[in-house]
C-alpha positions, 0 to 999 in steps of 0.5 A, spaced: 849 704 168 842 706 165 843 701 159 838 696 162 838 693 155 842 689 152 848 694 150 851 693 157 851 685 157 859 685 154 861 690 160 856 686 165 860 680 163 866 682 162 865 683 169 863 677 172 868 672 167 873 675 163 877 670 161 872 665 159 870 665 151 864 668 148 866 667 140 869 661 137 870 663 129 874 658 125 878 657 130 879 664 134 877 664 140 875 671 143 874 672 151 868 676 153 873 681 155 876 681 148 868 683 146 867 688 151 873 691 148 871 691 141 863 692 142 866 699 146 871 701 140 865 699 135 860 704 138 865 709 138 866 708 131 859 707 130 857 715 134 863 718 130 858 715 124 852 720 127 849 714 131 846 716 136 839 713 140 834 711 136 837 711 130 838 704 127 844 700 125 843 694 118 847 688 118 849 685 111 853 678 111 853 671 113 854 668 120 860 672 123 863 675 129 862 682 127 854 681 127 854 681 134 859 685 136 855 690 131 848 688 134 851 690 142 854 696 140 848 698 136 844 697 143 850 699 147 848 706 143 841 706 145 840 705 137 836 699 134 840 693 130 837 691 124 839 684 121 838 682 114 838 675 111 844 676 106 841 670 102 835 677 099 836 681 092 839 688 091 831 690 090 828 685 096 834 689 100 832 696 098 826 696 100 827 693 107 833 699 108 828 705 105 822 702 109 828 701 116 832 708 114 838 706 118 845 711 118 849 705 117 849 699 114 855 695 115 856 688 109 861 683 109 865 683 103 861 676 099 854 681 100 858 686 096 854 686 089 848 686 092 850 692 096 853 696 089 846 694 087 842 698 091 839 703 089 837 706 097 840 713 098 848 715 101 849 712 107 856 710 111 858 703 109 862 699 114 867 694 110 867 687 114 874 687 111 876 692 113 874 692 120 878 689 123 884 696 121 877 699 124 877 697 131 885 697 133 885 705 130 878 707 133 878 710 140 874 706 147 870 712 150 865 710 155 858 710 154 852 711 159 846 712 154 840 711 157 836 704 154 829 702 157 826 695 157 821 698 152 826 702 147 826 698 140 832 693 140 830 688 134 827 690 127 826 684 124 823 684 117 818 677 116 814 676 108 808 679 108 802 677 105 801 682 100 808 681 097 812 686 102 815 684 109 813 687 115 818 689 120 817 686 127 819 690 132 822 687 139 824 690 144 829 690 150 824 687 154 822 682 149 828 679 148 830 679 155 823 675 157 824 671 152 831 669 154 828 667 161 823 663 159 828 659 155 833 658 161 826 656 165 825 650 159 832 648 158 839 647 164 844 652 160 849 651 164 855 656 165 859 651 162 855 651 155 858 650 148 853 652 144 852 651 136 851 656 132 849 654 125 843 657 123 843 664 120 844 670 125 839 674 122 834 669 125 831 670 130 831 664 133 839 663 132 839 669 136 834 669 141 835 662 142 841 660 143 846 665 142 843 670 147 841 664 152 848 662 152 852 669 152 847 671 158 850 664 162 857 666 160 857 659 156 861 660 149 858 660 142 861 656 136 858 661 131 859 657 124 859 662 118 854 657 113 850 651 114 855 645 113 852 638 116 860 634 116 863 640 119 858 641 123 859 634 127 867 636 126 866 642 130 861 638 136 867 633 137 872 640 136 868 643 141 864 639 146 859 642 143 853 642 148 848 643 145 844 647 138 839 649 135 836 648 128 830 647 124 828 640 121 833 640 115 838 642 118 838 636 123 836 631 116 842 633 114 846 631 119 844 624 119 845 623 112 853 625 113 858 620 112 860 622 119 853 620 123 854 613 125 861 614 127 861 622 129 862 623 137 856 626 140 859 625 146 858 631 149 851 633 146 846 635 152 840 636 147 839 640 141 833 643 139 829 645 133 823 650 131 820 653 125 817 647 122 814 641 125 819 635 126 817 628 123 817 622 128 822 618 125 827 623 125 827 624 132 827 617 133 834 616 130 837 623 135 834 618 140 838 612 138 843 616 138 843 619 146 839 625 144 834 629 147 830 633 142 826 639 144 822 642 140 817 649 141 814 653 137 814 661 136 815 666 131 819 672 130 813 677 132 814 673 140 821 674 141 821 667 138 818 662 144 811 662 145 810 654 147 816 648 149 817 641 149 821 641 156 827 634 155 824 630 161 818 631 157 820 629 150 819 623 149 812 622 152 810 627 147 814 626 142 811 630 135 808 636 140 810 643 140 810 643 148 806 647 153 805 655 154 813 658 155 813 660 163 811 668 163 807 667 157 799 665 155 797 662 150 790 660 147 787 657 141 781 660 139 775 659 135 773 664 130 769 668 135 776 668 139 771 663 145 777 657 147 777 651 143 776 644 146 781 639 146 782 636 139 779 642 136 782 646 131 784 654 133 788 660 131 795 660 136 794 667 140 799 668 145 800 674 150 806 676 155 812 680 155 816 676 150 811 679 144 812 684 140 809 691 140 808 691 134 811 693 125 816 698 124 812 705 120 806 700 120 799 701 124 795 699 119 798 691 121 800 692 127 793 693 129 791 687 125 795 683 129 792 683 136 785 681 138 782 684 143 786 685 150 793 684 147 792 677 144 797 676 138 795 672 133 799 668 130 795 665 123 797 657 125 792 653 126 793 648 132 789 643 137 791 643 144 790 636 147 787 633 154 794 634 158 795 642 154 800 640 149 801 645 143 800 640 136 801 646 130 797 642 125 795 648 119 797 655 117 792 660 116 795 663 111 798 661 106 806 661 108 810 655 108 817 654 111 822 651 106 829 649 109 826 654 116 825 660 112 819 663 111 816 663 104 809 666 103 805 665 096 804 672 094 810 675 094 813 669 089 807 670 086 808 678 084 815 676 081 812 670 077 806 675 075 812 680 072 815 674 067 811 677 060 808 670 057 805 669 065 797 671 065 795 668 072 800 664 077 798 660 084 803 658 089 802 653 094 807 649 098 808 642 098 811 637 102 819 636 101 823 630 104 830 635 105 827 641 105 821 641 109 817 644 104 818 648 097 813 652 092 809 649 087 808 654 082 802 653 077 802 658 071 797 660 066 800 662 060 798 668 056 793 666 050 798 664 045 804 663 048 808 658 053 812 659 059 819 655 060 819 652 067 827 652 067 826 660 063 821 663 068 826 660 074 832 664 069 827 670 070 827 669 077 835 669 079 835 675 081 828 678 083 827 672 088 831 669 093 834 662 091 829 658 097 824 662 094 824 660 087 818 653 087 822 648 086 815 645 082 812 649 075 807 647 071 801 650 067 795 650 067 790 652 062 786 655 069 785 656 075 779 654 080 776 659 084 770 660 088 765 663 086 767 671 089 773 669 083 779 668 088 783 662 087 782 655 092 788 654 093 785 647 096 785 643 090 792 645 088 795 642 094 792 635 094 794 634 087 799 629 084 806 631 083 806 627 076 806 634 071 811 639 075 818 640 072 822 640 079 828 644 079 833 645 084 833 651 091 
């Protein structure tokens, strides 16, 4: 077989256990030779597309079985698999469609009006509801398409800081390493359950749990939205065995009813990235038998940069962890000299799981690497004596809510198309539920008022809902340096007692 990536991973396991379940779905249960099947007649549905290697593949919709059987027959043709967040705008999705180019775009029947929407030219659209018909009439041919660990499997589109995302490329290679270095820091067992509750089209729920646990013949519980009751139905259900997810997520369990009585017998450990993890919260996972390990990453490392192994997570609770095994991480000061412990630094990271780079973008790729192949992260973070990652600000200005990245300036852009808006700032402030949520302090155009529920309004429709601030307030101006550009310092320390709160 000359596929070396991760199109041969359905027929390598099919091989090895094709009895054992893959996918559980509402109930249904797919054997990992059920999904070598499928993948097959799916890149075969796919080529007779005009699919062919190096093209690219978007995937639109919620968690579901068809977005990994999409993602391994795009690999299994050599093409590169682009998953989009379903929860964007048809304008925000336009954009990430023009900029990737895919021949097909496949959408579930829920992300329908946003697809009508688009205004990106002709491609074929695949019917999720329609897929099923599709896959029992498509033919099985056999594939042998040559895939390298340095071909291009992932695009992977993040915020970007100028209001335009940027689309992160990883390849084979990095999705590989990063699976080896997650089976160095966590025992995944043949025998895994995991869940799958967080979206698929992060990269945290694809490269650290679900592949992690395709590659050890383990099943995946994929879950179709985030629900913390049905969550803690399915971990008694299953014998889930362990799960990933980010602060909000694991909030929302210990706020169900079903906490306090909900079995958990069967949980190993969860894990948790994205956003730091309060201390109390992992105090009550721990009062519940639970090992919580944390790391830390971004989508740009495949995502593992640093972890927090189970043995250690008590001792160093509230850490990121330590370097993953086959990477290198540093922090660094501004002349890129390594900091003393305790002394704040950028987050550089080297190894096989980081990307090569943005997608049509050499101005941002080059941007992004120091001298001798360091990635820069933009996170602050202090090293302590015994070499324990501590991620404490963020160089730039994003914030996380409810573990998706939001950055200021993108927000920022949409506000500034509402007619009454002369000037407009966005932090992020701390929030018990999601982490974090945007604030947003609004200048009015002279003689005018700007509604704080009428510029939400404005908004539907141009912003995700998770990135719409939560808090609007005006102000008669905004504090700048002495160049003119806008200190957002001091908006960030200052009360919540004028801000209209609304809801995401």
């Amino acid at each position: 077989m000359r596929n070396a990536g991760l199109g041969a991973w359905p027929a390598r396991r099919a091989a090895i256990s094709p009895g054992r379940t893959a996918l559980v779905f509402e109930g249904r249960r797919i054997t990992y030779a059920e999904l070598h099947d499928r993948v097959t007649r799916l890149a075969g549905r796919l080529r007779e597309a005009g699919v062919d290697r190096g093209d690219r593949v978007a995937y639109l919709g919620p968690n579901h079985p068809s977005a990994v059987e999409t993602m391994f027959a795009t690999h299994l043709l050599g093409a590169t698999f682009v998953p989009l967040n379903f929860r964007l705008t048809a304008p925000e999705i336009d954009y990430m469609l023009a900029h990737s180019g895919p021949k097909v775009l496949v959408y579930a029947p829920t992300s329908e009006p946003v697809v009508r929407a688009l205004s990106t030219g002709p491609m074929l659209v695949g019917l999720v509801d329609k897929y099923e018909q599709w896959l029992v009439d498509a033919p099985r041919p056999a594939f042998d398409v040559p895939v390298d660990n340095d071909d291009p499997a992932f695009i992977l589109y993040t915020s970007g800081t100028t209001g335009r995302p940027k689309g992160a490329v990883l390849t084979h290679g990095n999705v590989i390493w990063n699976c080896f270095n997650l089976l160095v820091g966590v025992d995944v067992a043949g025998d895994e359950v995991g869940l799958i509750g967080a979206p698929l089209f992060h990269v945290a729920a694809l490269n650290q749990c679900l592949l992690p646990t395709f590659l050890k013949g383990g099943t995946s519980v994929i879950m179709p939205a985030w629900d913390a009751d049905r969550a803690l139905e399915l971990i008694e259900e299953q014998r889930v065995t362990w799960m990933f997810g980010v602060a909000a997520m694991f909030a929302a369990l210990t706020r169900s009813p079903r906490w306090a009585g909900a079995d958990l017998s069967s949980v190993r450990s969860v894990m948790s990235g994205g956003a730091s993890i309060p201390a109390a919260l992992i105090t009550a996972y721990e009062e519940r038998g639970l090992t919580f390990c944390q790391g830390y990453g971004m989508t740009e490392t495949a995502p593992g940069a640093t972890f927090l192994e189970a043995r250690e997570s008590h001792a160093h609770k509230g850490s990121a962890g330590v370097p993953v095994f086959f990477a290198d991480v540093r922090c660094v000061r501004p002349d890129l000299t390594d900091t003393e412990p305790g002394e704040p630094g950028e987050v550089l990271i080297r190894g096989p799981n980081v990307t090569p780079g943005y997608w049509e973008d050499p101005q941002a790729t080059a941007g992004a690497f120091a001298d001798g192949g360091w990635f820069r992260s933009g996170d602050v973070a202090v090293v302590d004596d015994e070499g324990h990652f501590h991620i404490v600000d963020r160089l730039k200005d994003m914030y996380v809510s409810g573990g998706e990245n939001v950055y200021p300036a993108e927000v920022e852009a949409a506000v500034f198309e509402h007619p009454d808006v002369a000037e407009v700032a966005v932090v992020g402030v701390p929030d018990d539920r999601w982490g974090e949520v945007g604030r947003a302090f609004v200048v009015p155009v002279a003689g005018r008022r700007v509604d704080a529920a009428g510029l939400r309004a404005f908004l539907s429709g141009r912003l995700a809902r998770y990135k719409m601030p939560v808090y609007v307030e005006m102000v008669p101006d905004l504090p700048r340096t002495g160049s003119g550009k806008v200190r957002k310092a001091p908006l960030r320390v200052q009360p919540l007692n004028a801000g209209t709160p609304g809801e995401l």
